[in-house]
C-alpha positions in Angstrom: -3.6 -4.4 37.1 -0.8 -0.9 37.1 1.9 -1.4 34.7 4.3 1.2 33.6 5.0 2.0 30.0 8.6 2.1 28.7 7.8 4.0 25.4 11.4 3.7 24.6 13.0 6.8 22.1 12.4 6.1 18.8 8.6 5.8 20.0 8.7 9.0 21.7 10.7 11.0 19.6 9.8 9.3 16.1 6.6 7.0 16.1 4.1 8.4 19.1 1.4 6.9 17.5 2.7 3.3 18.6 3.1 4.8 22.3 -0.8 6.1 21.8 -2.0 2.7 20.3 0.2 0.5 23.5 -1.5 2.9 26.3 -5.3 2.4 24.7 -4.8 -0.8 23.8 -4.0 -1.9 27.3 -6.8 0.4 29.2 -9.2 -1.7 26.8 -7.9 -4.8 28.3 -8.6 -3.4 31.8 -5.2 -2.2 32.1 -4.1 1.1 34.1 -1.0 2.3 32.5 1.3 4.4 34.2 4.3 6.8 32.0 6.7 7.5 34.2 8.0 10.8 33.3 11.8 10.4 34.3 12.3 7.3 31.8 15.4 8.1 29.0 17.4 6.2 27.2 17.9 2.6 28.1 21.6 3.4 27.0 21.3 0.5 24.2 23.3 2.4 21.0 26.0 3.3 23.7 26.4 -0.1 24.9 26.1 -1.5 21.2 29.2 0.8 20.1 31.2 -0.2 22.9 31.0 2.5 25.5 30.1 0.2 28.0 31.0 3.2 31.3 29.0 5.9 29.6 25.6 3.3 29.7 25.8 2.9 33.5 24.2 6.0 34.5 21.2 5.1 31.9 21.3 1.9 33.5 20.8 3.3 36.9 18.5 6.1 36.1 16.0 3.5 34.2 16.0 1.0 37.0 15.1 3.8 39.8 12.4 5.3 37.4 10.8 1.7 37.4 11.1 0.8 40.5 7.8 -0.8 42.1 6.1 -1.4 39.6 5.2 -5.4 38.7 5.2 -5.0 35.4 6.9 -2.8 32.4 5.7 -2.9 29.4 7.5 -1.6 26.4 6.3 -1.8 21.8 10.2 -2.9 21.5 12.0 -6.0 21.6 15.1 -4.0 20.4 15.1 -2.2 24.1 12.9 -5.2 26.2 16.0 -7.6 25.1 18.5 -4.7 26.0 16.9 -4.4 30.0 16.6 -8.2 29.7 20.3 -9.4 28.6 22.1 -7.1 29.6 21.1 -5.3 32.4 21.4 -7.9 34.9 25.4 -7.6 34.1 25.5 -3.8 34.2 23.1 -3.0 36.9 24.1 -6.0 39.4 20.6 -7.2 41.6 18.6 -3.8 40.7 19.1 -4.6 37.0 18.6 -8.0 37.0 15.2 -7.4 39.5 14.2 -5.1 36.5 14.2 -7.3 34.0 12.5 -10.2 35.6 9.4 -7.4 35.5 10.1 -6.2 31.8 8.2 -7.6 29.2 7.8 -7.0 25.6 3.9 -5.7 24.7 3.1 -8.8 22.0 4.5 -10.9 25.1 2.7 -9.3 27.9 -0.3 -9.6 26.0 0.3 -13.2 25.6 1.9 -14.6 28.9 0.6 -12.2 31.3 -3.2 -10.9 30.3 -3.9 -14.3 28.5 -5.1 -13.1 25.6 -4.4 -13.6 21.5 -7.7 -11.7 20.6 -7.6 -8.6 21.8 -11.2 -7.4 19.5 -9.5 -5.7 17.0 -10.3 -5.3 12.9 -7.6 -4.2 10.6 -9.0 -5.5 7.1 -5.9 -5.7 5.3 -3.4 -8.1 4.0 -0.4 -8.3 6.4 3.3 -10.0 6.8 5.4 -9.9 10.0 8.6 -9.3 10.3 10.1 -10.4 13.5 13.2 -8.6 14.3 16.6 -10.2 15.6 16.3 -9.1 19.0 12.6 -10.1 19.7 13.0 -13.7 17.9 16.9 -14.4 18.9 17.4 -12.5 22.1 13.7 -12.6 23.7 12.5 -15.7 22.2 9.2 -14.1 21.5 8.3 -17.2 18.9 4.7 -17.0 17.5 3.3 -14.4 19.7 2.9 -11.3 17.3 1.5 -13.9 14.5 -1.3 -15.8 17.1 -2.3 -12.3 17.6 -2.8 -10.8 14.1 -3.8 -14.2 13.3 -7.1 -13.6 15.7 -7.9 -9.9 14.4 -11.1 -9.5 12.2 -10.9 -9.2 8.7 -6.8 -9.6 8.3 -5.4 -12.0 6.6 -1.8 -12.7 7.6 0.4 -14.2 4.6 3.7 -15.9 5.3 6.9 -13.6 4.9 9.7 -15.2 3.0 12.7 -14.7 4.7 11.3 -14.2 7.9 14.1 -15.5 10.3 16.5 -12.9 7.7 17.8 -9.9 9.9 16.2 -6.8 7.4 20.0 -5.1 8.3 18.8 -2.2 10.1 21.0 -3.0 13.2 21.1 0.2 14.4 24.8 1.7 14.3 25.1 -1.4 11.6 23.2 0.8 9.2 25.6 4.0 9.8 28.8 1.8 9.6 27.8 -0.5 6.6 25.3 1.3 4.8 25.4 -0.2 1.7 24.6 -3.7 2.9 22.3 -2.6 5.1 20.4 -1.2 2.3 20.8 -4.6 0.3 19.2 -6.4 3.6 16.6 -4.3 3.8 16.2 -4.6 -0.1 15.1 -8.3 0.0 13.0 -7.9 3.1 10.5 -5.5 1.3 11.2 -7.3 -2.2 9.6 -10.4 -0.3 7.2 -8.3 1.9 5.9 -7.1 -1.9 6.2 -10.9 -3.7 4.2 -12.3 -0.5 0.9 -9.9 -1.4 1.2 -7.8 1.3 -0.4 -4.3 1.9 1.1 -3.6 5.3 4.7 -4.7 6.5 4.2 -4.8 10.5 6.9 -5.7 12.8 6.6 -4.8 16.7 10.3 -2.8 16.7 9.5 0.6 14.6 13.9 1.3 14.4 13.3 -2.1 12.0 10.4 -0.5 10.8 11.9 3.1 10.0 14.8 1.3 7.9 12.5 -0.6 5.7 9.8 2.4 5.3 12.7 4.1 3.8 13.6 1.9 1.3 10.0 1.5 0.4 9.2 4.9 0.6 12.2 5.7 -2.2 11.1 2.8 -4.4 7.5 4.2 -4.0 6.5 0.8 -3.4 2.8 0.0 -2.7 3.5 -1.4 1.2 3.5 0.5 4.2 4.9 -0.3 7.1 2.9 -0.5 10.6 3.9 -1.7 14.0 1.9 -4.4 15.6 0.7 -2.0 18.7 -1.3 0.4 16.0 -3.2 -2.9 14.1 -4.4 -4.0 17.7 -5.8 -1.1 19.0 -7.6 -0.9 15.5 -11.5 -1.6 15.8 -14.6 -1.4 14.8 -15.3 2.0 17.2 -11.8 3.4 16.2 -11.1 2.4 12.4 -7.9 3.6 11.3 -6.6 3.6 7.3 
């Protein structure tokens, strides 16, 4: 099976390790994975504020890039739900072809490859978060948790306040900052009450806002997304 990777920006400009750990993660499930080099912005933080024109041209430039492949894979409900939603609306039948082949990676892994053990060992004590646009717009239920739930050594504790948004929100954060802080606030309070060493979620923008707040509390909890613990194994340990 080809599929193409959608690394999506924050991945590419912020967090290349997840891109890295989605690419060998699949070519160890027998997966050729494709990067095509013309992929930008999905135009999600224009739509989101409102500029609804300015995001047609992403719109159209992502669903030429893509074009022909059967599947696209992307580590990011945040821009998976974006192709899904919305671009059937902006980019008429090309867009809404698009996102019948787009796929967030915990559910590709799932639905498409059949597979909730994917042979990694990551022996650490781990919550999920599962962000708003993965659980509310995608509907991705318990996929991310069957699969930690099968890697060696980890033991997955229940995160209160799971179904809580953890107020990143993207533009949210710039425009409300001080409740977005609060929001994040009890996320990692109950990340840190619930035992955890490693706060993973499978959307690092989520991920970035709560690493933060940790990382100025000096908190003992790191953050991880989901693509990074999978691809860890015995033959590639990571700390």
């Amino acid at each position: 099976m080809r599929v193409a990777l959608f690394v999506t920006c924050v991945n590419d400009a912020v967090y290349p390790a997840t891109g890295i750990a989605t690419v060998e993660l699949l070519e160890r499930l027998g997966v050729t994975v494709d990067f095509p080099a013309g992929q930008t912005c999905c135009g999600q933080p224009a739509f989101n504020t409102g500029y609804r024109r300015e995001t047609l041209p992403l719109v159209r430039r992502t669903v030429h890039t893509f074009q022909g492949y059967t599947h696209v894979v992307t580590p990011s409900g945040s821009c998976a739900a974006m192709v899904r939603r919305h671009y059937p609306e902006l980019g008429g039948a090309a867009g809404a072809e698009l996102a019948a082949r787009t796929y967030e990676l915990t559910e590709f892994l799932v639905d498409v490859l059949g597979v909730t053990d994917v042979g990694a060992r990551f022996p650490h004590t781990v919550a999920y978060h599962p962000s708003c646009h993965g659980a509310r717009l995608l509907g991705l239920g318990d996929r991310a948790q069957r699969l930690l739930a099968a890697v060696k050594d980890l033991e997955l504790v229940e995160l209160p306040g799971a179904d809580e948004c953890c107020g990143f929100g993207g533009t949210f954060a710039v425009k409300n900052p001080q409740v977005s802080a609060a929001m994040g606030e009890d996320k990692t309070a109950n990340a840190l009450a619930a035992g955890a060493q490693v706060l993973c979620g499978a959307d690092n923008s989520c991920l970035m806002h709560l690493d933060g707040l940790l990382r100025r509390r000096d908190a003992p909890l790191r953050t991880l997304h989901i693509a990074e613990i999978l691809n860890t194994t015995e033959e590639t340990p990571r700390p």
